[in-house]
C-alpha positions as CSV (number, residue, x, y, z in Angstrom):
1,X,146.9,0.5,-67.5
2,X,147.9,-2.4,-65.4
3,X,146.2,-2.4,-62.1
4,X,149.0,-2.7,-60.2
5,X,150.2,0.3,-61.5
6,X,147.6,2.7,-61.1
7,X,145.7,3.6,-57.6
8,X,142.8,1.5,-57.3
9,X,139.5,2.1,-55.1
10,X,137.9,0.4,-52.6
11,X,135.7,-1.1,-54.8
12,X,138.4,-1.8,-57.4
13,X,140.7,-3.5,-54.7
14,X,137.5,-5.9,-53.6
15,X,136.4,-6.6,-57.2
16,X,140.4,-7.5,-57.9
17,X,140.5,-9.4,-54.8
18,X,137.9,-11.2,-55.9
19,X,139.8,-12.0,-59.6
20,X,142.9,-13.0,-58.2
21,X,141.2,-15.8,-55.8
22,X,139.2,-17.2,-58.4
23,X,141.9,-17.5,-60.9
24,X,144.1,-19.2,-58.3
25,X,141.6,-20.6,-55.9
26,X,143.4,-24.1,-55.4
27,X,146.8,-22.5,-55.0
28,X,145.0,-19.9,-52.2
29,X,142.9,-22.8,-50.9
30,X,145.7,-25.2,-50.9
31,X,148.5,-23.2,-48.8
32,X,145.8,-22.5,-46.4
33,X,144.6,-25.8,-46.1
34,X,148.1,-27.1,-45.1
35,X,148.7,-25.7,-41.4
36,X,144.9,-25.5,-41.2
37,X,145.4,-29.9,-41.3
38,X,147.7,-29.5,-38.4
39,X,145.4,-26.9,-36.3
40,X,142.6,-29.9,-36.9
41,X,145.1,-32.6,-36.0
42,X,145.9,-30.9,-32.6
43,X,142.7,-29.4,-31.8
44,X,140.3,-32.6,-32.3
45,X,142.3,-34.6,-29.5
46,X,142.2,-31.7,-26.9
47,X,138.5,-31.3,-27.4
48,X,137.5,-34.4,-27.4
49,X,139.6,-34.7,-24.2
50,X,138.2,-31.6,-22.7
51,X,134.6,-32.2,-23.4
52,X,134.6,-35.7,-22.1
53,X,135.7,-35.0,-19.1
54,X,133.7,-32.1,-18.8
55,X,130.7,-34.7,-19.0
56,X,131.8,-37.0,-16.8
57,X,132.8,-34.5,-13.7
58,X,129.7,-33.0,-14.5
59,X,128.0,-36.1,-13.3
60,X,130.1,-36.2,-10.2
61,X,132.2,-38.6,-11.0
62,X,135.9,-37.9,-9.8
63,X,138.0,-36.4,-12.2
64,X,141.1,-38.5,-13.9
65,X,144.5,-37.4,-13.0
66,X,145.3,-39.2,-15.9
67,X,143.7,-37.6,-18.2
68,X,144.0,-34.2,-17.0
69,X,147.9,-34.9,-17.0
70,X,147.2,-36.1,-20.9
71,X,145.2,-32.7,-21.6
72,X,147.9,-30.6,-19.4
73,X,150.7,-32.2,-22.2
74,X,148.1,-31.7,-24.9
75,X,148.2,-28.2,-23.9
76,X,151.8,-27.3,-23.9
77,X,152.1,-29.2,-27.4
78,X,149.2,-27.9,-29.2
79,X,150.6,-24.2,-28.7
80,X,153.7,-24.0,-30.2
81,X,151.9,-25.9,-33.1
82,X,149.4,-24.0,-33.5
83,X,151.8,-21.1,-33.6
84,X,153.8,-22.4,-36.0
85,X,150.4,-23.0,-38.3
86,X,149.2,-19.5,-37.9
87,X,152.7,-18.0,-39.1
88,X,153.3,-20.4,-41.9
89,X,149.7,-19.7,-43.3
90,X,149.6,-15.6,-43.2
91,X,153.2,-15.9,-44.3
92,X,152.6,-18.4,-47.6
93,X,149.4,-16.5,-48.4
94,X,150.8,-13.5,-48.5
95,X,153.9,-14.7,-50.6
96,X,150.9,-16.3,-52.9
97,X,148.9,-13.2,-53.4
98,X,152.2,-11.4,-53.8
99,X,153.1,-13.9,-57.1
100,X,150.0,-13.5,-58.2
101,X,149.6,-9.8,-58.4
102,X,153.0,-9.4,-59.7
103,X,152.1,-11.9,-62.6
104,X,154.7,-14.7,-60.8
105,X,152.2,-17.8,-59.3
106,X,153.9,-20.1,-57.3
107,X,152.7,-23.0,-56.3
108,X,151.5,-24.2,-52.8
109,X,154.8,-26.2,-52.3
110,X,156.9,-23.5,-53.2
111,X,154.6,-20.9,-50.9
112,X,154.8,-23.6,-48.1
113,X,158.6,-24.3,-48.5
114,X,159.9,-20.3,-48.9
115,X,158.3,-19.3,-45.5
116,X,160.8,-21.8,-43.8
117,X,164.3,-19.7,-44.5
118,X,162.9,-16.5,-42.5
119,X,160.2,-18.3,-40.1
120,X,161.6,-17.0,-37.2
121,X,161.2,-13.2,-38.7
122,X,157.8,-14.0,-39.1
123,X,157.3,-15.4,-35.8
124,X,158.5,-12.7,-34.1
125,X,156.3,-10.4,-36.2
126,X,153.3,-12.0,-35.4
127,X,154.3,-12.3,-31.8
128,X,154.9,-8.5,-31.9
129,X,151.2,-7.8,-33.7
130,X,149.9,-10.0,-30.6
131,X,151.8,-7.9,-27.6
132,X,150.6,-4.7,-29.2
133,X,147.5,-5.0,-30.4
134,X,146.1,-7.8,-28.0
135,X,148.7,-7.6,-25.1
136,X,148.9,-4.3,-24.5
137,X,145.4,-2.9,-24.5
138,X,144.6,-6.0,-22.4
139,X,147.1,-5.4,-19.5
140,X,145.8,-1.6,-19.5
141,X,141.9,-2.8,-19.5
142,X,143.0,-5.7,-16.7
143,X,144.5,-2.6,-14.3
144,X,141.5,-0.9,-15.0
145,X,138.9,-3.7,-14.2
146,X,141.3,-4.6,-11.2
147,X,140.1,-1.1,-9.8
148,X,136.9,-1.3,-10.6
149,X,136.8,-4.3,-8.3
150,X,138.7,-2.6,-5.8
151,X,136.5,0.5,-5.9
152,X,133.3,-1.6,-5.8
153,X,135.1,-3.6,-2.7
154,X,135.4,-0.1,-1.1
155,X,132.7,1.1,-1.7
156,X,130.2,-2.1,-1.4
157,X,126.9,-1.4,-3.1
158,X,127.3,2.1,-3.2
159,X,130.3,1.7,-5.3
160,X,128.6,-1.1,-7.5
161,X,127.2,1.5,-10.3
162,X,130.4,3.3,-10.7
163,X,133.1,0.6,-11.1
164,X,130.6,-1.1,-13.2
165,X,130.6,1.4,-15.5
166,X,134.7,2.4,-15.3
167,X,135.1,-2.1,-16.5
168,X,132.7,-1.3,-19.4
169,X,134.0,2.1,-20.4
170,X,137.8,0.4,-20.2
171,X,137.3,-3.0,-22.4
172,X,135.5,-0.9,-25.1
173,X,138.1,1.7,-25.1
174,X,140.8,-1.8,-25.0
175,X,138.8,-2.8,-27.9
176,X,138.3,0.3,-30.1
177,X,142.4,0.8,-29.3
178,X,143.3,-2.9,-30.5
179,X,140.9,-2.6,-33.9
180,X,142.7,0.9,-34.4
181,X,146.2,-0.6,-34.2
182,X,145.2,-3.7,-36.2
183,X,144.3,-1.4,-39.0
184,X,148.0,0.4,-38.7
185,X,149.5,-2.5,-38.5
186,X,147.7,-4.7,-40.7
187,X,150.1,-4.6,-44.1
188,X,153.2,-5.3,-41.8
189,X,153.4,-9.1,-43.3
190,X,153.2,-7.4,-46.5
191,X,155.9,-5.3,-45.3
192,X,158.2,-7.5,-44.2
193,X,158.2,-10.5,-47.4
194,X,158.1,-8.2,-50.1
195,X,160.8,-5.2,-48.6
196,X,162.5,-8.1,-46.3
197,X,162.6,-5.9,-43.6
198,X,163.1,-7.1,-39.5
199,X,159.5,-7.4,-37.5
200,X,159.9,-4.1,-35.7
201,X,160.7,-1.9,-39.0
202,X,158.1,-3.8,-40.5
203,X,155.3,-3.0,-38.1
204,X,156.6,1.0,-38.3
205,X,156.7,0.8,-42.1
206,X,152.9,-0.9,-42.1
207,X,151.7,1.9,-39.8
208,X,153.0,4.6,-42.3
209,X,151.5,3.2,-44.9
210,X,147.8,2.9,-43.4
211,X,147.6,6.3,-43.6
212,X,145.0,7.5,-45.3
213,X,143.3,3.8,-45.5
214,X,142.4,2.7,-43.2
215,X,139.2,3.2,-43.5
216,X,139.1,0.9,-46.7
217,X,140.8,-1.7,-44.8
218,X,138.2,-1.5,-42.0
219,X,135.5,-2.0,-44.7
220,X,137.4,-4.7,-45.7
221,X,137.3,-6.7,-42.6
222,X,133.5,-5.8,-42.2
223,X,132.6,-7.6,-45.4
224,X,135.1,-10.6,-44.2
225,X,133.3,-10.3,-40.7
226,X,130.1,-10.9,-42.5
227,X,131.2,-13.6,-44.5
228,X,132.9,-15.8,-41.6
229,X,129.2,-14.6,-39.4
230,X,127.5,-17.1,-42.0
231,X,130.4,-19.9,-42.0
232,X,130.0,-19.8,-38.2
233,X,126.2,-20.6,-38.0
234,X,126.6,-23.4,-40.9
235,X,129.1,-24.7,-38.4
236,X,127.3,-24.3,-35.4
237,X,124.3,-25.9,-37.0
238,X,126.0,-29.2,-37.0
239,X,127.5,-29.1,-33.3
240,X,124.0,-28.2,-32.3
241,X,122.7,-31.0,-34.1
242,X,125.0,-33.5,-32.0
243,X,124.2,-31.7,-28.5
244,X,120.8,-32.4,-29.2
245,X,121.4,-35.9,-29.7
246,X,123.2,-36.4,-26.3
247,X,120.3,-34.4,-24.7
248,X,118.0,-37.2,-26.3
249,X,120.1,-39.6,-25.0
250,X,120.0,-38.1,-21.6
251,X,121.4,-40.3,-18.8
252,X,122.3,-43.2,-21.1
253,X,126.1,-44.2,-21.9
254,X,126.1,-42.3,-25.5
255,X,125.5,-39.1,-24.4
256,X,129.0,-38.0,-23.4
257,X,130.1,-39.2,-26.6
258,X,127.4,-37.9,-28.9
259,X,128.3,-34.3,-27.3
260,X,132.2,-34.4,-28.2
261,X,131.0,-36.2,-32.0
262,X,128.9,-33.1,-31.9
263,X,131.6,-30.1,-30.9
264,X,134.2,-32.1,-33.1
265,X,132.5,-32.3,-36.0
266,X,131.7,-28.2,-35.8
267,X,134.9,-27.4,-35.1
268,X,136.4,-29.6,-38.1
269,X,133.7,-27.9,-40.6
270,X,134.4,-24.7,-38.9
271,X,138.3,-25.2,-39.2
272,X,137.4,-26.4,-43.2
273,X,134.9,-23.6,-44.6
274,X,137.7,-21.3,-42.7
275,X,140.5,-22.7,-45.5
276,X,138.1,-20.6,-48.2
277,X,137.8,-17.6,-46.2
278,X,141.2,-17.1,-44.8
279,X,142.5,-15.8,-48.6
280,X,140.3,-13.1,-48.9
281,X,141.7,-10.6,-46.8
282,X,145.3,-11.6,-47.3
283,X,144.9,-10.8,-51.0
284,X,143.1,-7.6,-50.3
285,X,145.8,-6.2,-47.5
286,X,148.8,-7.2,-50.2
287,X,146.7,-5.4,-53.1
288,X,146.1,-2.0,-50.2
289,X,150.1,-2.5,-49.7
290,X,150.9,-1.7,-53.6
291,X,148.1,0.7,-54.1
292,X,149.4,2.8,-50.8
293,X,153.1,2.6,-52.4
294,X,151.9,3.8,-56.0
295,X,149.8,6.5,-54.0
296,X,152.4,7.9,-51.5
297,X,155.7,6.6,-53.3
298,X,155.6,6.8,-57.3
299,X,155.9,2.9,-57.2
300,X,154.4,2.6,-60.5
301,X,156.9,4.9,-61.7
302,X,159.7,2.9,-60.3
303,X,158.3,-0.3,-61.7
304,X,158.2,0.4,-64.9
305,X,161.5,2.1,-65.2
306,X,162.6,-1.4,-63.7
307,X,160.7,-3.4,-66.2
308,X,162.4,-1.2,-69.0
309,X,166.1,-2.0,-67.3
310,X,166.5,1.8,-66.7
311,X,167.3,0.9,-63.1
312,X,168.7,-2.3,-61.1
313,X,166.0,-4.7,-59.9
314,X,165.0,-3.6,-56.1
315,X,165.0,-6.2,-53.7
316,X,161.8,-5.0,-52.5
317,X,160.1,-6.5,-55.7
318,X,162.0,-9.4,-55.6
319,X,159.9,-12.8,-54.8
320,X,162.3,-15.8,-53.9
């Protein structure tokens, strides 16, 4: 039987995963690579800007209003970019791995252009995710913290112990609460491409289908977790490597610039070996999305009725 028509295991999900990306690795790699271009574009400049003057206030020289003025404006342009990257990249991966499980590839213009009718449904989903599962538990460990402090203030020494133990016990519960609702919410993308539903529906309909998964899906994210650990430190070893060429330098008139050659050129093979990695769980959250709709809603059934023309096509299989 077709896998998409049958539940699939953990293992089964990984080791399809796995198929799908290598049979279409330069579509996957491709779409990602696109706003991951732009990320590179916006971020090089404001490091470079932020690490040279770091270096040079650092030697007491007095800061540029200039430049800070140029950063400032870096600033307020680099976010909505980077915005804009993030949602056109989950949102074209996921339309990629959706083609590709369904037997439909598309292509990495075709990924890139589709995502541009309904961007703004997409933004608003991510900007949703972000509020609830970053936002929220962030606002809630912030009050908590803030008393802390004041408790501490209150309280001087004596008080020290106890708030510092009510800021640690309130960002791990944050961060427990923000890795549970990640894992309720994580199919919502899925959600909302392949049922075309609004941001909000789409976030309620991922959280009914996690249940019962997520689990898997946490063991997912561990492997990817691991994966990206190993990226990092091949990345790391190269901006280490151009620190420690403007610490040979010292006082001289290359070091400032050997340090931002350094922190650029780990952030660009960071931003690069991140294009492999960001597939992998996009595929695997689209292939958890059908296997928790064949588990909890016959969709295997319907499917093949469909394919048989015993009922109208759904729009919720529909690619454009």
């Amino acid at each position: 039987m077709d896998d998409k028509l049958r539940p699939l295991t953990l293992g089964e999900i990984l080791d399809r995963t796995a198929q799908l990306y290598r049979r279409n690795f330069w579509t996957f790699t491709g779409v990602a690579a696109v706003p991951m271009v732009a990320m590179i574009a916006v971020l090089v400049p404001l490091v470079a800007g932020f690490t040279y003057s770091g270096a040079i206030i650092s030697k007491g020289s007095t800061p540029n209003s200039t430049a800070s003025i140029a950063i400032t404006i870096g600033l307020l342009i680099a976010m909505p970019v980077l915005l804009t990257a993030a949602v056109v990249e989950q949102a074209a991966l996921t339309r990629t791995a959706i083609g590709a499980h369904l037997g439909s590839k598309l292509k990495v213009r075709e990924a890139i252009r589709s995502v541009w009718p309904r961007f703004w449904r997409y933004l608003g989903l991510m900007v949703l995710l972000g509020l609830l599962v970053i936002g929220l538990p962030a606002a809630v460990a912030a009050i908590a913290i803030s008393g802390a402090v004041a408790i501490r203030a209150i309280g001087h020494s004596a008080g020290a112990p106890l708030s510092g133990l009510l800021a640690f016990l309130a960002l791990t519960a944050a961060s427990v609460y923000a890795v549970w609702r990640w894992l309720c919410y994580s199919m919502a993308m899925s959600a909302c491409i392949v049922e075309e539903k609004s941001a909000w529906h789409s976030i309620k309909r991922a959280n009914l289908l996690s249940k019962g998964t997520r689990g898997r899906i946490f063991v997912m994210y561990l492997l990817v977790l691991a994966i990206t650990f190993v990226i990092a430190m091949i990345a790391d070893v190269f901006m280490f490597i151009g620190i420690a060429i403007a610490t040979a330098l010292g006082g001289s008139k290359f070091g400032p610039a050997a340090t931002v050659v350094g922190l650029i050129l780990g952030l660009i093979i960071r931003l690069s070996l991140q294009i492999v990695i960001e597939p992998i769980p996009v595929i695997a959250l689209v292939l958890f999305y059908y296997d928790q709709r064949v588990r909890t809603e016959a969709y295997d059934i319907e499917l093949m009725m469909e394919q048989a023309g015993l009922t109208a096509p759904q729009r919720a299989t529909a690619l454009p």
